[in-house]
N, CA, C and O of each residue as an XYZ file, in Angstrom:
432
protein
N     -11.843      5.853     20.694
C     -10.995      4.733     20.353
C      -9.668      4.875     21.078
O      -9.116      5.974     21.041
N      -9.180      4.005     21.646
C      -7.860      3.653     22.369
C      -6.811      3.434     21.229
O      -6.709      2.271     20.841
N      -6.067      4.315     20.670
C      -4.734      4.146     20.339
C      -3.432      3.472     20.639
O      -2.802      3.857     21.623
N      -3.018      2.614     19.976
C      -1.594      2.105     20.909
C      -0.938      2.999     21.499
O      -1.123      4.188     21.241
N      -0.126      2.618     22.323
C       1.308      3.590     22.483
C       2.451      3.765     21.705
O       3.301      2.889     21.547
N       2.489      4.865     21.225
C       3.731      5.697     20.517
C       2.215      5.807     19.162
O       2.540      6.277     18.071
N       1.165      5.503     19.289
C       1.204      5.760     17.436
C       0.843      7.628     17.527
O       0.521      8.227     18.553
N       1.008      8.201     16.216
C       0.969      9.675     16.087
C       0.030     10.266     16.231
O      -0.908      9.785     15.596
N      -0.330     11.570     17.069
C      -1.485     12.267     17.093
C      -2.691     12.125     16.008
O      -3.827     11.772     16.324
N      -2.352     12.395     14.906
C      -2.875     12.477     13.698
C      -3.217     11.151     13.029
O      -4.226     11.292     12.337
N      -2.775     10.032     12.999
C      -3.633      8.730     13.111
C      -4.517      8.696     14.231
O      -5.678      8.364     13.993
N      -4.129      9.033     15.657
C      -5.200      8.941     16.414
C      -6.177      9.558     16.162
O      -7.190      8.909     15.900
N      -6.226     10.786     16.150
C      -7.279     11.755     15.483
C      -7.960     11.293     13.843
O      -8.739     11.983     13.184
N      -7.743     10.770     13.696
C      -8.230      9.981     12.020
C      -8.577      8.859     12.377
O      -9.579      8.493     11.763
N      -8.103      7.942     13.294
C      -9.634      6.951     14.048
C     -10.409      7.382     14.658
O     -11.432      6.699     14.704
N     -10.422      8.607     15.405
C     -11.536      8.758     15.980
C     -12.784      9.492     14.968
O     -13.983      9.250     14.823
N     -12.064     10.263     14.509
C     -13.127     10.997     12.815
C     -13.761      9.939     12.262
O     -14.955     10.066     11.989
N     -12.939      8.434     11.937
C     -13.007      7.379     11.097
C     -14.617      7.015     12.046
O     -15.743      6.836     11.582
N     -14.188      7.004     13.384
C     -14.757      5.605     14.130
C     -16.516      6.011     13.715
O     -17.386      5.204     13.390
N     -16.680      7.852     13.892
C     -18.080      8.256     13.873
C     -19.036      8.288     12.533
O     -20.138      8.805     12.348
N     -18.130      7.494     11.636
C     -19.205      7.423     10.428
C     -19.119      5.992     10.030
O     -18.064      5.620      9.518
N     -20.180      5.059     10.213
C     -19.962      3.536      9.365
C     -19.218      3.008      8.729
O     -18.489      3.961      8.456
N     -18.666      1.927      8.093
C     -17.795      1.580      7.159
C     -16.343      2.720      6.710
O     -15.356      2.623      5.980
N     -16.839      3.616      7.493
C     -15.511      4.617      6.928
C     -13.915      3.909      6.664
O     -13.278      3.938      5.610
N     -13.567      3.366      7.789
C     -12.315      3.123      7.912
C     -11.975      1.870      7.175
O     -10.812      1.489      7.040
N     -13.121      1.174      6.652
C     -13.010     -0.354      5.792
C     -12.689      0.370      4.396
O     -11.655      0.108      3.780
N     -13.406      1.070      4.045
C     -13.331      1.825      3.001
C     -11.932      3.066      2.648
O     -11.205      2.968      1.659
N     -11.848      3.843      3.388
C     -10.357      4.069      3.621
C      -9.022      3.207      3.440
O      -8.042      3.605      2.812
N      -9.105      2.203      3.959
C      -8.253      0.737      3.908
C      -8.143      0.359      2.676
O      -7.052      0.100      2.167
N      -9.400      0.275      1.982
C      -9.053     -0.550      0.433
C      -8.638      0.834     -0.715
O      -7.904      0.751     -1.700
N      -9.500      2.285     -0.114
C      -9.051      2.911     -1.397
C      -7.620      2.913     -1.269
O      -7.087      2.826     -2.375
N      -6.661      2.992     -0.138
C      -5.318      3.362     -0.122
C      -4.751      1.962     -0.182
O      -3.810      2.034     -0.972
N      -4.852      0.832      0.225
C      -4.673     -0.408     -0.267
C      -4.649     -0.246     -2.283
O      -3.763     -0.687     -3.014
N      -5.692      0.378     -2.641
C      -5.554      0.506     -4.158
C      -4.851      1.320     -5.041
O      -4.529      1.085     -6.205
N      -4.604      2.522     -4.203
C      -3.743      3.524     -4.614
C      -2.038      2.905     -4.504
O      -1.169      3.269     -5.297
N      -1.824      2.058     -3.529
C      -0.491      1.602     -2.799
C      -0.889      0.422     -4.092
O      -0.735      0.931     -5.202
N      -1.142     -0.352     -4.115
C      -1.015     -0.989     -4.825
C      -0.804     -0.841     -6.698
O       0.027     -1.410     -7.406
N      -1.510     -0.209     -6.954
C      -1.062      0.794     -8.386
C       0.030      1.509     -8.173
O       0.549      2.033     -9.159
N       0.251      1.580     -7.689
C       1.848      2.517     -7.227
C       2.419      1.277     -7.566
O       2.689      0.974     -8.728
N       2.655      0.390     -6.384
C       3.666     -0.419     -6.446
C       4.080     -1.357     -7.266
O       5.197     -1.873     -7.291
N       2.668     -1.696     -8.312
C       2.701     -3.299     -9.024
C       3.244     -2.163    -10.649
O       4.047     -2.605    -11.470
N       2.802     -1.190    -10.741
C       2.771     -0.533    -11.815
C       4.520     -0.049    -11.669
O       5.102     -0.263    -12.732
N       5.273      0.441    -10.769
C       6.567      0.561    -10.458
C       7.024     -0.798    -10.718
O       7.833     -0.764    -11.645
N       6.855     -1.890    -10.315
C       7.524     -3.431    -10.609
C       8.089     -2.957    -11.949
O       9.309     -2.797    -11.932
N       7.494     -2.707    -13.062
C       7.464     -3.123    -14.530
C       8.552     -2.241    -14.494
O       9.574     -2.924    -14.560
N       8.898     -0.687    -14.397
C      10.283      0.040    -14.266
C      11.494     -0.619    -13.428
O      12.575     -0.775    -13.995
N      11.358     -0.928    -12.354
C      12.248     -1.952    -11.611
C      12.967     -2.902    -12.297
O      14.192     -2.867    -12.418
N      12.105     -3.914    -12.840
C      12.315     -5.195    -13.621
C      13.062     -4.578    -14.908
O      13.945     -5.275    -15.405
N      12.703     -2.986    -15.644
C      13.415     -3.280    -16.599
C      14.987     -2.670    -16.403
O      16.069     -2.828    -16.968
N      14.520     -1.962    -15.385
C      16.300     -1.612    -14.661
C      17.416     -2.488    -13.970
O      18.616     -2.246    -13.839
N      16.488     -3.841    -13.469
C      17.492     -5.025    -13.309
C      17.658     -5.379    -14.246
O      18.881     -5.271    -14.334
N      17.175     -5.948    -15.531
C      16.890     -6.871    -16.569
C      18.364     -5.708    -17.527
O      19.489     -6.158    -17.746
N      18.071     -4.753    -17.790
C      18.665     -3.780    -19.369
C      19.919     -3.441    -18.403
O      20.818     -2.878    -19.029
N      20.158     -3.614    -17.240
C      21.204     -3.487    -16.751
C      21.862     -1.982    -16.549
O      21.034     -1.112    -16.278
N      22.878     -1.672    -16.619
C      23.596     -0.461    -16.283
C      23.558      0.326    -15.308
O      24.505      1.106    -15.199
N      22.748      0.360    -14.560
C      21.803      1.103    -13.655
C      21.334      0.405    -12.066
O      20.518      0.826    -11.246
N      22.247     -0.860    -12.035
C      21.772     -1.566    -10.546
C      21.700     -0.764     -9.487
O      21.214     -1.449     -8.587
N      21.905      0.258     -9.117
C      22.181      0.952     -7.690
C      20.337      1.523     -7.963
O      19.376      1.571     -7.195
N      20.495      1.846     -9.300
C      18.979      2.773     -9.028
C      17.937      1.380     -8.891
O      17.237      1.367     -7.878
N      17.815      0.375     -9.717
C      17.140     -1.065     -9.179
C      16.920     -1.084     -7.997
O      15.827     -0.919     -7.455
N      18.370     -1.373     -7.293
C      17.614     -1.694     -5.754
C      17.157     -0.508     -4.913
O      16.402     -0.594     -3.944
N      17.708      0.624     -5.398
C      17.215      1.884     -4.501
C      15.743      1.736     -4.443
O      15.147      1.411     -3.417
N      14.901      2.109     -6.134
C      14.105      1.408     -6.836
C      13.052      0.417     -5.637
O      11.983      0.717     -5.105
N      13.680     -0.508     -5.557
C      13.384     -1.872     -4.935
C      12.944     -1.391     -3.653
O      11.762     -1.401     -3.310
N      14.211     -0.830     -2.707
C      13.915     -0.761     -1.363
C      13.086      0.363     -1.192
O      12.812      0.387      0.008
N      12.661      1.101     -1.640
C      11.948      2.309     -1.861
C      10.450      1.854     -2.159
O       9.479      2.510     -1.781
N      10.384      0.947     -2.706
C       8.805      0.367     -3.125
C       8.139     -0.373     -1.721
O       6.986     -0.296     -1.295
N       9.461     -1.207     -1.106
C       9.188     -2.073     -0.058
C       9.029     -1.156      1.152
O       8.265     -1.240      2.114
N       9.730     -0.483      0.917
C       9.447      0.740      2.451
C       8.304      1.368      2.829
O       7.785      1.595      3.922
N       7.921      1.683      1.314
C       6.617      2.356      1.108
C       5.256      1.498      2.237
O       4.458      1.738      3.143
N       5.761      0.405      1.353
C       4.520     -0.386      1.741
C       4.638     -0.563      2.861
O       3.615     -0.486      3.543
N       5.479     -0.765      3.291
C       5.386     -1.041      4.841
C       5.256     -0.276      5.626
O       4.836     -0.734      6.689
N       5.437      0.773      5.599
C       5.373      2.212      5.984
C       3.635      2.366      6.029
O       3.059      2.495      7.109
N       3.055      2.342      5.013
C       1.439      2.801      4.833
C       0.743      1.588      5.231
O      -0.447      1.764      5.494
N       1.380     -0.131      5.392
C       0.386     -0.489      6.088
C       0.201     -0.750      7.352
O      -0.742     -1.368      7.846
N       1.057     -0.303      7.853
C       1.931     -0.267      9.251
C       0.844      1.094      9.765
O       0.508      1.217     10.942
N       0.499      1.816      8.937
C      -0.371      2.790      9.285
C      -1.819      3.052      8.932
O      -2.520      4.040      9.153
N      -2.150      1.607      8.167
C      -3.501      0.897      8.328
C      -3.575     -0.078      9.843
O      -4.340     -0.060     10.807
N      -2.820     -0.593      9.614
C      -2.531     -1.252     11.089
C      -2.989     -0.756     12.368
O      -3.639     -1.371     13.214
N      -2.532      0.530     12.404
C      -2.794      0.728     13.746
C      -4.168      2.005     13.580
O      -4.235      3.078     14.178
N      -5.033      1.503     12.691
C      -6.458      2.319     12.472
C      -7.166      0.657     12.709
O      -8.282      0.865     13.188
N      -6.964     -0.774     12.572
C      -7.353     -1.408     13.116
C      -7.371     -2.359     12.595
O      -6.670     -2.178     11.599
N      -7.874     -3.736     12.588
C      -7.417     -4.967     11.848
C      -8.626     -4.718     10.496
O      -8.578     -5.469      9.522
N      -9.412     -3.875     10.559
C     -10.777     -4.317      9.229
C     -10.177     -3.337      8.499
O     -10.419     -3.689      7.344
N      -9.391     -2.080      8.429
C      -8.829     -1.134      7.611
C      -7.790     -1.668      7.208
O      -7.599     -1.293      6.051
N      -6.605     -2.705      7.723
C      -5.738     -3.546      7.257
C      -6.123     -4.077      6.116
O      -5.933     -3.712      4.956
N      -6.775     -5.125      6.638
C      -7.807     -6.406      5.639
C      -7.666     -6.480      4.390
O      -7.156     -7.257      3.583
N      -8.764     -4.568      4.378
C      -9.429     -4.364      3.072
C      -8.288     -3.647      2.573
O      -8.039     -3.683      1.368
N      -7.130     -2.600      3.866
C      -6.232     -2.380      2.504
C      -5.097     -3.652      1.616
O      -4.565     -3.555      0.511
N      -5.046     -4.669      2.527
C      -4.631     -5.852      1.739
C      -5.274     -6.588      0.766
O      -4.692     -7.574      0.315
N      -6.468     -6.262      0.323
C      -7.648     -6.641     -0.770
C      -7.308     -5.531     -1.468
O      -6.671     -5.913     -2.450
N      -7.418     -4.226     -1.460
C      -7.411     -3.169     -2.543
C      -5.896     -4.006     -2.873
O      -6.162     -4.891     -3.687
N      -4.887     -4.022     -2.635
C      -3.240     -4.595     -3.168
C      -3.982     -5.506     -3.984
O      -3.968     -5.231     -5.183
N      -4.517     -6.351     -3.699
C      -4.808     -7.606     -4.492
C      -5.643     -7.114     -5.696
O      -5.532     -7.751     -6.743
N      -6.556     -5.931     -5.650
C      -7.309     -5.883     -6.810
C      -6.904     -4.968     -7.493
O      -7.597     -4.655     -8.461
N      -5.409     -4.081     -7.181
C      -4.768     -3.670     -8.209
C      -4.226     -4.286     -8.647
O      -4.276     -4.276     -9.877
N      -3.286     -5.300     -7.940
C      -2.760     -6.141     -8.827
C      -2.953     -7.271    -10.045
O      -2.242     -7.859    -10.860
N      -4.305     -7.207     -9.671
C      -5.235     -8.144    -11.022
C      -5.731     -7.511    -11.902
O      -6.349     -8.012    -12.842
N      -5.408     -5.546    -11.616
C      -5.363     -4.965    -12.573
C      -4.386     -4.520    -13.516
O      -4.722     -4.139    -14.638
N      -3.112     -4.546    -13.103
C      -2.106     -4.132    -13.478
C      -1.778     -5.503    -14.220
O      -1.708     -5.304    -15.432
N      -1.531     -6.975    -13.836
C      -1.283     -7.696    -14.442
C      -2.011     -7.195    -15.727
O      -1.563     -6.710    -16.765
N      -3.247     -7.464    -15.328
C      -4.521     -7.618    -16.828
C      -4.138     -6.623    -17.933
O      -4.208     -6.920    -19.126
N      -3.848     -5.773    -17.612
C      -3.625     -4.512    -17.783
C      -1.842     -4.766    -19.227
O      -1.613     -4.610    -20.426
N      -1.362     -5.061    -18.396
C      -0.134     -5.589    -18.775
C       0.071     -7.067    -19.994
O       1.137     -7.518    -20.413
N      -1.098     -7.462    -20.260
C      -1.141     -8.639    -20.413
C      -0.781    -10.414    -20.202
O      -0.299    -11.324    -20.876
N      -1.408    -10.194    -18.698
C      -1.241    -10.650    -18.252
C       0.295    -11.627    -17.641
O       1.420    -11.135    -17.739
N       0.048    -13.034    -17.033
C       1.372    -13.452    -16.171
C       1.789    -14.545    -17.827
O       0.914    -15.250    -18.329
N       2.819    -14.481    -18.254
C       3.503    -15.111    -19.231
C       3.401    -16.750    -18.532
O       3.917    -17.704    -19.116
């Protein structure tokens, strides 16, 4: 597999491991799509109550930008394993998050 330029040894080397077993890397994509996503939707609810109860705004947005970094950070590094490891890790986000809502009881 052809790697972009600049991406890190060690993603490269983890598509090419990925590329020699079937579905690997679709599957990779959604479990960490699901893990990132339980992380992040399950963090919302601490966030929200640190904007909301107040006293504490600096840790909110730290909080905040720290959740958003994340994500962008890990799919930025689905990304460049290829557009079908993206996809599905943007589907695992989605099917934690219909767990965590549910979970939560649901959207008010």
């Amino acid at each position: 597999m052809t790697a972009p330029i600049g991406t890190p040894a060690f993603l490269t080397a983890l598509a090419d491991g990925l590329a020699t077993v079937p579905g690997a890397a679709p599957a990779l994509g959604f479990a960490v799509g699901l893990a990132l996503g339980a992380l992040h939707f399950a963090s919302l609810r601490l966030n929200t109550d640190l904007f909301v109860n107040g006293g504490r705004a600096w840790l909110a947005a730290l909080l905040l930008v720290g959740r958003f970094a994340l994500l962008l950070v890990v799919l930025a590094g689905l990304a460049m394993l290829g557009a079908l490891p993206l996809l599905c890790g943007g589907l695992g986000l989605l099917v934690a998050r219909a767990v965590i809502i549910k979970r939560m009881g649901g959207v008010p």
